[in-house]
C-alpha positions, 0 to 999 in steps of 0.5 A: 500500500503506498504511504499516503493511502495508509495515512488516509485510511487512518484518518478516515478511521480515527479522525480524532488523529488530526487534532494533536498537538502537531509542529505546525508546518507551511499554510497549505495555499503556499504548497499549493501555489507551488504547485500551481505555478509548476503546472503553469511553467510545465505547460509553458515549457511544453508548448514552447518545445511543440512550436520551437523544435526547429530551433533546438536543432540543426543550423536553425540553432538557438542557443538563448530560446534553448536556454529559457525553455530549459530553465522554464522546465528546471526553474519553473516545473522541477524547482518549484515542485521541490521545493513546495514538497520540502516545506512540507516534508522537512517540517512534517517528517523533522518533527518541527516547526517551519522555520519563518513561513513569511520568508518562504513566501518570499522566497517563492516570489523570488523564485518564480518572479526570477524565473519569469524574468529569466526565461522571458528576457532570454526569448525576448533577446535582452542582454539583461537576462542575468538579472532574473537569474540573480532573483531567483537566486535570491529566492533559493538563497531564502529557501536554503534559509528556511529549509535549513533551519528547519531541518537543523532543529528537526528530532528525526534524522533519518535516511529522508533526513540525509537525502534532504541536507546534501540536496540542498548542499548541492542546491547552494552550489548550484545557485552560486554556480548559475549565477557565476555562469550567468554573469560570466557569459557577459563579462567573461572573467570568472571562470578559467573552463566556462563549458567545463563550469556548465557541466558541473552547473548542469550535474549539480542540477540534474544529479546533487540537487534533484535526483538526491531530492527525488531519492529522499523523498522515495524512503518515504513515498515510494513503497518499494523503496520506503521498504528499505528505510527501517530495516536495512539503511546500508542502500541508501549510505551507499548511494550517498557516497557514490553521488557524492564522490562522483559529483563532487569529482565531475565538478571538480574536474569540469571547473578546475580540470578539463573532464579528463577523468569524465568516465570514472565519474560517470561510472560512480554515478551509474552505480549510484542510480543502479542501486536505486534502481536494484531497491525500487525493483526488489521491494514490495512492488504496489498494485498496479495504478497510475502512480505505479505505472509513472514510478516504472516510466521514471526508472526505465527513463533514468536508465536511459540517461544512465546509458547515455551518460556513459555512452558520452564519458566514453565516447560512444557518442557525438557530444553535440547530439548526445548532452541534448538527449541526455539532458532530455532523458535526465529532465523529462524521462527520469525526474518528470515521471517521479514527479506526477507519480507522487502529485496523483496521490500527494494533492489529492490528499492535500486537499482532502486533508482542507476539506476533512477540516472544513466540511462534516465527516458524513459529506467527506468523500474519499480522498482518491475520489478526487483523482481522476484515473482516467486523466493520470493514465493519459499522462503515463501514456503520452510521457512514455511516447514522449521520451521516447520520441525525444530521445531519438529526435535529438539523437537524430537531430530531427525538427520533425521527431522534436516536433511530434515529441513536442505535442505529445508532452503538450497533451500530458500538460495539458491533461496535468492542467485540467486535472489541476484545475478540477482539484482545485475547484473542491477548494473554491467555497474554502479559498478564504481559510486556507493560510493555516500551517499543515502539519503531514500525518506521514510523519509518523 
């Protein structure tokens, strides 16, 4: 059963549960803003590769649309997403208050004001793009704040706990690292290895950041993976060590070096997402459902950007072609797939949990009534073409595959969207009393 069914069926039986004493978390409408606004940039980001995919190949190259799409995607969608569900966690599962809830609403102005402004002045050809680079790394800046001393004062430390304090490590490394890239790419003077500064700004993203976000947050959310949080912790101390000594050294190696010892980093951080992999395949597998099937389609797709990254570090590869499917592979294939995974039982939960406050138990429905199946196999469906698709349209440099992958992710928005909207709409005649804190019942 997955964790947030368990929690449900709980509450539902002793709804007398939700009135103890709990740390009192983010108020539930700045969760749900995040979440909103993610849905917002995913749909931008997939409507903008549907009617910009001849300019992501060919000699109809555009390096500044590229550009604000991907940070549309990673700012905008991956980060957004993250961090909302950190706010959460990082109180719910420390045991502890969130630390300055004022600050983290300032933090998600920043953010996604800087990631507007970003994305907006590279389409719109202005050289001063670097200044919504600088507000979203003011926001994050805050977030680190926020987070990390929320997570300082937190009285469980465990594998969740772990995971959570070297992504957002990495988070800090990265901010400062676009931001250095960012101004770099108009003065010109900080970095000796500019192109090597990106692959480490490009792997503190994809792999410290996110892929250590996504891992900690599976010790609790995914069933297979959550199997191993009690009774057997080596997996994961495991797997820290190898993303961090792979990471550290590929970013080491790209700033400082030339990427001459790409392959011995590529090989740790293969093994580190293989065993990963190894727990989410031996565990207890769930019944077959939406959620479960988005899991699967986020394994298959991180193990295609595993094999494309080896693939690359040894050479296998055209570089040109083969970091845009990887990248690709890395952003839409592993992390998008994780991400609705958890959202198809995540927000309807979350507003199951305003409206069991709101309305009496006898008119409460269930909360995965709310869902909409039907709307969440569509999305498994058109992601898993999408993929695939992308991935041999940027391996073949082809507008048209580009194109066609395009419309699909575009119908899996678009799809995401309604049924976002639908959620939200339950919510409606409550809209007036949605600032208090929420403290998650998974925390047990």
């Amino acid at each position: 059963m997955h964790p947030i069914d368990d929690a449900a069926q709980k509450l539902r039986a002793a709804p007398s549960a939700r009135a103890e004493a709990r740390p009192p978390g983010p108020p539930r409408w700045l969760v749900l803003g995040h979440f909103a606004f993610a849905a917002a940039a995913f749909w931008v980001f997939s409507a903008g590769f549907f009617l910009g995919a001849p300019r992501m190949v060919g000699l109809d190259f555009d390096a500044r649309w590229v550009l604000g799409l991907v940070h549309a995607l990673t700012l905008g969608w991956i980060a957004m997403i993250l961090l909302g569900s950190l706010l959460q966690m990082a109180s719910s599962h420390g045991g502890t208050a969130l630390y300055r809830p004022g600050l983290a609403t300032a933090a998600w102005v920043l953010l996604g004001g800087g990631a507007c402004a970003f994305t907006g002045l590279l389409w719109a050809g202005s050289d001063r793009y670097w200044l919504g680079a600088a507000a979203a790394a003011a926001g994050i800046l805050l977030y680190l704040i926020v987070l990390g001393r929320t997570m300082a004062r937190a009285t469980r430390r465990d594998v969740t706990f772990w995971h959570f304090a070297n992504a957002l490590a990495y988070l800090g490394l990265l901010a400062g690292a676009g931001l250095a890239l960012a101004y770099d790419k108009q003065r010109g003077v900080l970095l000796p290895n500019p192109d090597g500064a990106l692959v480490a700004h490009v792997h503190l993203a994809l792999v410290g950041w996110v892929s250590l976000s996504i891992a900690g947050a599976s010790y609790r959310l995914v069933p297979a993976v959550a199997a191993y949080r009690s009774h057997s912790i080596w997996p994961s101390r495991v797997m820290l060590v190898l993303i961090n000594l792979g990471l550290l050294g590929l970013a080491a190696d790209g700033v400082l070096g030339r990427l001459s010892w790409q392959p011995l980093w590529a090989v740790l951080l293969c093994a580190a997402y293989a065993l990963y992999a190894w727990q989410a395949l031996r565990g207890p597998q769930p019944p077959v459902s939406p959620s479960a099937v988005l899991t699967y389609v986020a394994l298959a797709g991180g193990g295609l950007w595993a094999g494309l990254g080896l693939s690359l570090s040894f050479g296998y590869l055209f570089p040109e072609t083969g970091r845009a499917a990887y990248v690709f592979a890395a952003a839409v294939g592993w992390i998008t797939p994780h991400i609705l995974a958890q959202l198809h039982k995540i927000l309807p939960f979350l507003v199951w949990l305003i409206l069991s406050g709101k309305i009496p138990q006898e008119s409460l429905p269930a909360w995965d009534e709310l869902g909409c199946p039907k709307a969440a196999w569509l999305q498994a469906i058109l992601l898993a073409a999408a993929v695939a698709v992308g991935t041999v349209g940027f391996l073949r440099d082809s507008a048209w595959l580009l194109r066609s992958c395009g419309g699909l992710l575009l119908g899996c928005a678009t799809a995401y969207l309604a049924w976002l909207v639908k959620i939200f709409s339950y919510l409606v005649p409550h809209l007036r009393s949605l600032r208090e804190g929420g403290a998650c019942p998974l925390a047990r």
